[in-house]
PyMOL Python script that loads the backbone (N, CA, C, O; Angstrom):
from pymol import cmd

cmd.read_pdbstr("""\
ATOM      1  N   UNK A   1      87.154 107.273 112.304  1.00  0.00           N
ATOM      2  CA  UNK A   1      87.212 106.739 110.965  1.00  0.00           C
ATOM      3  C   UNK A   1      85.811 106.346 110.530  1.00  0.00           C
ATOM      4  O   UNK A   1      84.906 105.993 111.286  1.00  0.00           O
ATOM      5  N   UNK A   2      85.758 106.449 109.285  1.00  0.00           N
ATOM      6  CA  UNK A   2      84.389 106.173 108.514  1.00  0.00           C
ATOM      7  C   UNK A   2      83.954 104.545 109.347  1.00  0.00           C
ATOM      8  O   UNK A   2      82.743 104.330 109.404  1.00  0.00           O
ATOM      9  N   UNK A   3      84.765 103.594 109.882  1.00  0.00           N
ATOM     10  CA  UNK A   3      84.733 102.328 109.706  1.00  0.00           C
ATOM     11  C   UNK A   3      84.026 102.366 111.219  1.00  0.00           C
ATOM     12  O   UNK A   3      83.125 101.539 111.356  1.00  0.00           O
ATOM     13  N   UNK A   4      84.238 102.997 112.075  1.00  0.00           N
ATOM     14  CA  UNK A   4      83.938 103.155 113.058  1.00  0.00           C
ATOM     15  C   UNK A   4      82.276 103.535 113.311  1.00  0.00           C
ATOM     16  O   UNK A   4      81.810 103.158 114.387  1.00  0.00           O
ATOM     17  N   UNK A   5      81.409 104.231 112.408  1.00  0.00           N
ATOM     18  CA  UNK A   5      80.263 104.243 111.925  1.00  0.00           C
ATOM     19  C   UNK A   5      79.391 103.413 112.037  1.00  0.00           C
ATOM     20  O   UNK A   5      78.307 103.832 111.632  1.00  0.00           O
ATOM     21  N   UNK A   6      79.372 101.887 112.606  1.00  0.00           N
ATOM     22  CA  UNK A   6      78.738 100.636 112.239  1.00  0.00           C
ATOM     23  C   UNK A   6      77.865 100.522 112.810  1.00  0.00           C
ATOM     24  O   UNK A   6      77.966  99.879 113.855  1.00  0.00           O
ATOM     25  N   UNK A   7      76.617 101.057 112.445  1.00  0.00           N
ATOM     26  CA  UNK A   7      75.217 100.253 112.306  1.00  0.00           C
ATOM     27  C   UNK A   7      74.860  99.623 111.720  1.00  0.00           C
ATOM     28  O   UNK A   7      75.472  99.610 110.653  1.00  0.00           O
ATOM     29  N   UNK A   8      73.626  98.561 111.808  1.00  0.00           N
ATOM     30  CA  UNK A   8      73.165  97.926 111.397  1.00  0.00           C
ATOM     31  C   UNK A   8      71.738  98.450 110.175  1.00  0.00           C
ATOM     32  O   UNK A   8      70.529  98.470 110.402  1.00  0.00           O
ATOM     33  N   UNK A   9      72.544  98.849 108.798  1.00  0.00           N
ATOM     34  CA  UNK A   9      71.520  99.121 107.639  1.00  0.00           C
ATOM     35  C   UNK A   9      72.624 100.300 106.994  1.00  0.00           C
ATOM     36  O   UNK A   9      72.425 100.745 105.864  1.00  0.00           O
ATOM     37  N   UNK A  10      73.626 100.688 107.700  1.00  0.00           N
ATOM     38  CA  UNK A  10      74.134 102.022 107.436  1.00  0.00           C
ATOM     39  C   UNK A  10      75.629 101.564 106.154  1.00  0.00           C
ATOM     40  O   UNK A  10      76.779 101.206 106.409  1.00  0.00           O
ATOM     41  N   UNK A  11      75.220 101.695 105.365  1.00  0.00           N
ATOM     42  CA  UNK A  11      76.473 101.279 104.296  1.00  0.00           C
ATOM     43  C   UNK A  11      77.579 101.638 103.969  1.00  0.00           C
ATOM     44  O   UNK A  11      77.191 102.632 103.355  1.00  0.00           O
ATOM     45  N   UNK A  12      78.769 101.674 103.846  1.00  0.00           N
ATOM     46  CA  UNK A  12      79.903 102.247 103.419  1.00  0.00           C
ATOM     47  C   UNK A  12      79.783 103.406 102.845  1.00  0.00           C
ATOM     48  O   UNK A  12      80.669 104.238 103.042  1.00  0.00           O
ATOM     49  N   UNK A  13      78.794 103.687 102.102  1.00  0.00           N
ATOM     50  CA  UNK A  13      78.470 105.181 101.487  1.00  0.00           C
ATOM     51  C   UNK A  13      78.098 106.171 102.804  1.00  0.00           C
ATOM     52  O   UNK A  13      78.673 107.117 103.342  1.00  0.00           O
ATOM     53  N   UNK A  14      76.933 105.510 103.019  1.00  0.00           N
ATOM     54  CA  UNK A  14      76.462 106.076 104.435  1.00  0.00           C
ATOM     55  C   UNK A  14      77.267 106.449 105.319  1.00  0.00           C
ATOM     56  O   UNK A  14      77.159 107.602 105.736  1.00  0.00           O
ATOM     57  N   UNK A  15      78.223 105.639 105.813  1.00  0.00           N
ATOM     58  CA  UNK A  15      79.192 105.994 107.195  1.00  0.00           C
ATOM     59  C   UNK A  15      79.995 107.016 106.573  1.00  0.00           C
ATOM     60  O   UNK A  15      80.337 107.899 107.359  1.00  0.00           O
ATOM     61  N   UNK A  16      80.557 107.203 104.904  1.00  0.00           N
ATOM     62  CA  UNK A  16      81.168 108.577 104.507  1.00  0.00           C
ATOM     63  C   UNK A  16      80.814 109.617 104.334  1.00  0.00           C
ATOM     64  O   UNK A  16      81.509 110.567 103.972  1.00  0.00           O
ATOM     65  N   UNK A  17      79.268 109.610 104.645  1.00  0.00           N
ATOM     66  CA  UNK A  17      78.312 110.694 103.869  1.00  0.00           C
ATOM     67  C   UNK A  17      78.278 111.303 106.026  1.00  0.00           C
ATOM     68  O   UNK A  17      78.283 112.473 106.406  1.00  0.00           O
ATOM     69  N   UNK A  18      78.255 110.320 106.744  1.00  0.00           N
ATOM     70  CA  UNK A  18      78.021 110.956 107.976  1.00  0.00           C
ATOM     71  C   UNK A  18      79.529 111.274 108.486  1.00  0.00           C
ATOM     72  O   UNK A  18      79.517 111.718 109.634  1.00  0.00           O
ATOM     73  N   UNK A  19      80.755 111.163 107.949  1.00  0.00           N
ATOM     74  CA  UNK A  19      81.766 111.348 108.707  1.00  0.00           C
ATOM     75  C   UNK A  19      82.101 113.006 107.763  1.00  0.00           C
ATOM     76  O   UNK A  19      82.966 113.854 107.981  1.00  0.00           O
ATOM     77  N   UNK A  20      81.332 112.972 107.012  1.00  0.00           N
ATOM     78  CA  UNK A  20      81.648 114.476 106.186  1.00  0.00           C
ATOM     79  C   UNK A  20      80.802 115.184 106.833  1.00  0.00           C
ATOM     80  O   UNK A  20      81.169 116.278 107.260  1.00  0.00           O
ATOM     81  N   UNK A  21      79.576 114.761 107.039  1.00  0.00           N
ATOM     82  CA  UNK A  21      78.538 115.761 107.864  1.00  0.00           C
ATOM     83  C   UNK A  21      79.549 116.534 109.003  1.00  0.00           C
ATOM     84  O   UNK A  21      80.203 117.574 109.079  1.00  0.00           O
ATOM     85  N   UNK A  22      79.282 115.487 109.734  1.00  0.00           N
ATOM     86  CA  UNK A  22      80.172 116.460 111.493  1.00  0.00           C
ATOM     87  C   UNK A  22      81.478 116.848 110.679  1.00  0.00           C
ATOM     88  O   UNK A  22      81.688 118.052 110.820  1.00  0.00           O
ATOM     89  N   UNK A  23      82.407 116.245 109.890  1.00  0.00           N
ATOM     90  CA  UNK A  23      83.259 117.244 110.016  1.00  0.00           C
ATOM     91  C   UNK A  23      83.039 118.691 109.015  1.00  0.00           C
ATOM     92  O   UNK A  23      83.778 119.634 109.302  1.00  0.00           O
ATOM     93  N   UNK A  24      82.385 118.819 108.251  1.00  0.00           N
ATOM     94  CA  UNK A  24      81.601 120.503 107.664  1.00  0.00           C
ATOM     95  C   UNK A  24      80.404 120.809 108.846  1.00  0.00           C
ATOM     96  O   UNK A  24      79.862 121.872 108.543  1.00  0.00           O
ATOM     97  N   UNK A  25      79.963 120.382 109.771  1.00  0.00           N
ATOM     98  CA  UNK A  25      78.711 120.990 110.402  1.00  0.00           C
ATOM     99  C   UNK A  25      79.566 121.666 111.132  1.00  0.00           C
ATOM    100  O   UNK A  25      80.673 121.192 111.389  1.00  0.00           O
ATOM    101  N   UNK A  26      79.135 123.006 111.621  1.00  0.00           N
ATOM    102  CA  UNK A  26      79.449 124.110 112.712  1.00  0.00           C
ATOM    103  C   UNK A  26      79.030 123.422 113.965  1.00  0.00           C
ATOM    104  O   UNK A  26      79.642 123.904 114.918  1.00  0.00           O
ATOM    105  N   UNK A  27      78.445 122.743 114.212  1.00  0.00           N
ATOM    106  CA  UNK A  27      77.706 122.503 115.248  1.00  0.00           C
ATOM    107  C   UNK A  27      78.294 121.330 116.122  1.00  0.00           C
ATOM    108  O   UNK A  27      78.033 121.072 117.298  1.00  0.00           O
ATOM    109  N   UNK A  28      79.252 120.605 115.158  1.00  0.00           N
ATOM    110  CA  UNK A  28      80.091 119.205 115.509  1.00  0.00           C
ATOM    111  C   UNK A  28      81.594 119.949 115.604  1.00  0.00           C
ATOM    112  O   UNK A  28      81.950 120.503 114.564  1.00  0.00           O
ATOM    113  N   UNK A  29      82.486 120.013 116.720  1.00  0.00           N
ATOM    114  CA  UNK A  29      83.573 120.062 116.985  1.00  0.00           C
ATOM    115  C   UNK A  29      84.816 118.831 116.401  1.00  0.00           C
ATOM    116  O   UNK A  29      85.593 118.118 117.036  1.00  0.00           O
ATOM    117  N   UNK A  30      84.551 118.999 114.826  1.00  0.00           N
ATOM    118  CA  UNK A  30      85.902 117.660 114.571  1.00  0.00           C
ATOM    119  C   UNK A  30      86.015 118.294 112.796  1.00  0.00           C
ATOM    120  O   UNK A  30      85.302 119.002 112.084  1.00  0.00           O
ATOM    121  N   UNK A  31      87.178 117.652 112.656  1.00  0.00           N
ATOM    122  CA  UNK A  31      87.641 118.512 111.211  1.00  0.00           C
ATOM    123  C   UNK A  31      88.161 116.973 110.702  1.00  0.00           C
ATOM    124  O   UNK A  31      88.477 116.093 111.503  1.00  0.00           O
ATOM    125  N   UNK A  32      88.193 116.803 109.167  1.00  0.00           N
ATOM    126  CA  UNK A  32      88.673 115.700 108.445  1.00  0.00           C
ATOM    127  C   UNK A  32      90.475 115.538 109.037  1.00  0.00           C
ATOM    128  O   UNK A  32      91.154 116.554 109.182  1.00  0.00           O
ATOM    129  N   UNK A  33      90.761 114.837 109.179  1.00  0.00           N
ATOM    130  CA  UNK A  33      92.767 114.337 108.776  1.00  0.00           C
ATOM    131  C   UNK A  33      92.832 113.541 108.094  1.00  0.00           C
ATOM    132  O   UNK A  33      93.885 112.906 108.033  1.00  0.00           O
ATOM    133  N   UNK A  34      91.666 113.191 107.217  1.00  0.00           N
ATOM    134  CA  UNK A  34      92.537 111.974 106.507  1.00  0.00           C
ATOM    135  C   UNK A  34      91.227 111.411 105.558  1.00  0.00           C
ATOM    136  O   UNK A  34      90.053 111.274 105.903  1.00  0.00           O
ATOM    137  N   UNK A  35      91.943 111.105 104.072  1.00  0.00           N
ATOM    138  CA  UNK A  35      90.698 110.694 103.087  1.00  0.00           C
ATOM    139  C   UNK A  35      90.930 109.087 103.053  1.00  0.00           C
ATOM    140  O   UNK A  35      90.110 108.198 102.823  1.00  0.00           O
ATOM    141  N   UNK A  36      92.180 109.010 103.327  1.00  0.00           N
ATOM    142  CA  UNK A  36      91.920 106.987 102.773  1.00  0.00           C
ATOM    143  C   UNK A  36      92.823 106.391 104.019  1.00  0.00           C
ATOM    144  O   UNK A  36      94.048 106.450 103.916  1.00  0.00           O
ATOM    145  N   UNK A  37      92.476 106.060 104.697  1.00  0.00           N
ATOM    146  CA  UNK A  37      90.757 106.135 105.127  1.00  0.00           C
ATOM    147  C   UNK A  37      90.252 107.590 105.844  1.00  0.00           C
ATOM    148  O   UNK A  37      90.821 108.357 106.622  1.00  0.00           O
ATOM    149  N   UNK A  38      89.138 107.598 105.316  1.00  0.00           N
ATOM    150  CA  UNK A  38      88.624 108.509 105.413  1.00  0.00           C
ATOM    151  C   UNK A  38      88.536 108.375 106.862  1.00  0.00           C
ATOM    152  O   UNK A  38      88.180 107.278 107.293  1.00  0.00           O
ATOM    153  N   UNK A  39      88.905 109.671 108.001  1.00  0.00           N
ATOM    154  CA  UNK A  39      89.174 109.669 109.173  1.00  0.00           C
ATOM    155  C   UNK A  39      88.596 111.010 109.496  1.00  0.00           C
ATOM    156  O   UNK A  39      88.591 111.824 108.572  1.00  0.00           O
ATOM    157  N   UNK A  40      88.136 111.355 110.583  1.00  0.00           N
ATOM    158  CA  UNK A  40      87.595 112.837 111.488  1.00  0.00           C
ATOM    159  C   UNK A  40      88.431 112.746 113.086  1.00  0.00           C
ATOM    160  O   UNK A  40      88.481 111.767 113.830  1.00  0.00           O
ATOM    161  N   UNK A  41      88.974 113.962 113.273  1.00  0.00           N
ATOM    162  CA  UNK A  41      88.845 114.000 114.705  1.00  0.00           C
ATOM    163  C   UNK A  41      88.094 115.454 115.566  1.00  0.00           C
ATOM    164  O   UNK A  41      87.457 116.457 115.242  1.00  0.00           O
ATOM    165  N   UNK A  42      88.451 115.036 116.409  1.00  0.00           N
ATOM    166  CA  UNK A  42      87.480 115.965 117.475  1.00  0.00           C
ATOM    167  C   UNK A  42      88.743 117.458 117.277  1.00  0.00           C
ATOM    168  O   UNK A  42      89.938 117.746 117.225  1.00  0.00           O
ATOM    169  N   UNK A  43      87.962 117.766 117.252  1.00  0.00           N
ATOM    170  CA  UNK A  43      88.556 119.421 117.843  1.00  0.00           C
ATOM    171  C   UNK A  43      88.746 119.874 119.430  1.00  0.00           C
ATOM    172  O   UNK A  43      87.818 119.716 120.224  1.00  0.00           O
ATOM    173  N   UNK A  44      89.811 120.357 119.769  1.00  0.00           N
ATOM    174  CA  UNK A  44      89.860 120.811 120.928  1.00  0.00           C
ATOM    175  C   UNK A  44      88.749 121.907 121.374  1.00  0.00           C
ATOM    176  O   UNK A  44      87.849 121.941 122.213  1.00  0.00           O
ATOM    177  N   UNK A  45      89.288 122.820 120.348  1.00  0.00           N
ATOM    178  CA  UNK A  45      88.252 124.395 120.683  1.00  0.00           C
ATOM    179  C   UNK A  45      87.444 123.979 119.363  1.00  0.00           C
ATOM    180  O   UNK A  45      87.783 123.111 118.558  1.00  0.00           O
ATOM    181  N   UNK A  46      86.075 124.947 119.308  1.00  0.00           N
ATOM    182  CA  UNK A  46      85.209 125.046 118.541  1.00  0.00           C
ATOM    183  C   UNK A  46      85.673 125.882 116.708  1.00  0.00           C
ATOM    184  O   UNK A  46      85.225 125.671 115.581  1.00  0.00           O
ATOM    185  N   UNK A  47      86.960 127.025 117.351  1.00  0.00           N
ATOM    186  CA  UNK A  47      86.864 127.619 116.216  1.00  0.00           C
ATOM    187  C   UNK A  47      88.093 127.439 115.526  1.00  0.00           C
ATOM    188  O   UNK A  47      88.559 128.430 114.964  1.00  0.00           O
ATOM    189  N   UNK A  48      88.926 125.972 115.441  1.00  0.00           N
ATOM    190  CA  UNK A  48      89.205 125.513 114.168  1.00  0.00           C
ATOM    191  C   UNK A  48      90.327 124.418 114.839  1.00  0.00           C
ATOM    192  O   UNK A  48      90.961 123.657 114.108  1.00  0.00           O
TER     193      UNK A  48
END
""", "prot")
cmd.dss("prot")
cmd.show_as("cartoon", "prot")
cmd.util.cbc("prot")
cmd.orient("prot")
């Protein structure tokens, strides 16, 4: 979940802007399930 994100400087915008990254990057194994709250999980296999 976006909420899960928590650094110190990193803002609510921020933690959504990085939970969209990995889940559109090829390179990060995790796909969106969920917008409110905005949630990612891991992928088993790489290709979907």
């Amino acid at each position: 979940m976006a909420a899960d994100v928590e650094w110190p400087g990193v803002t609510g915008r921020r933690r959504h802007m990085l939970v969209h990254h990995f889940a559109e990057h090829p390179a990060f194994p995790c796909r969106l399930v969920g917008r409110q709250p905005l949630c990612a999980r891991k992928r088993e296999d790489r290709d979907g």
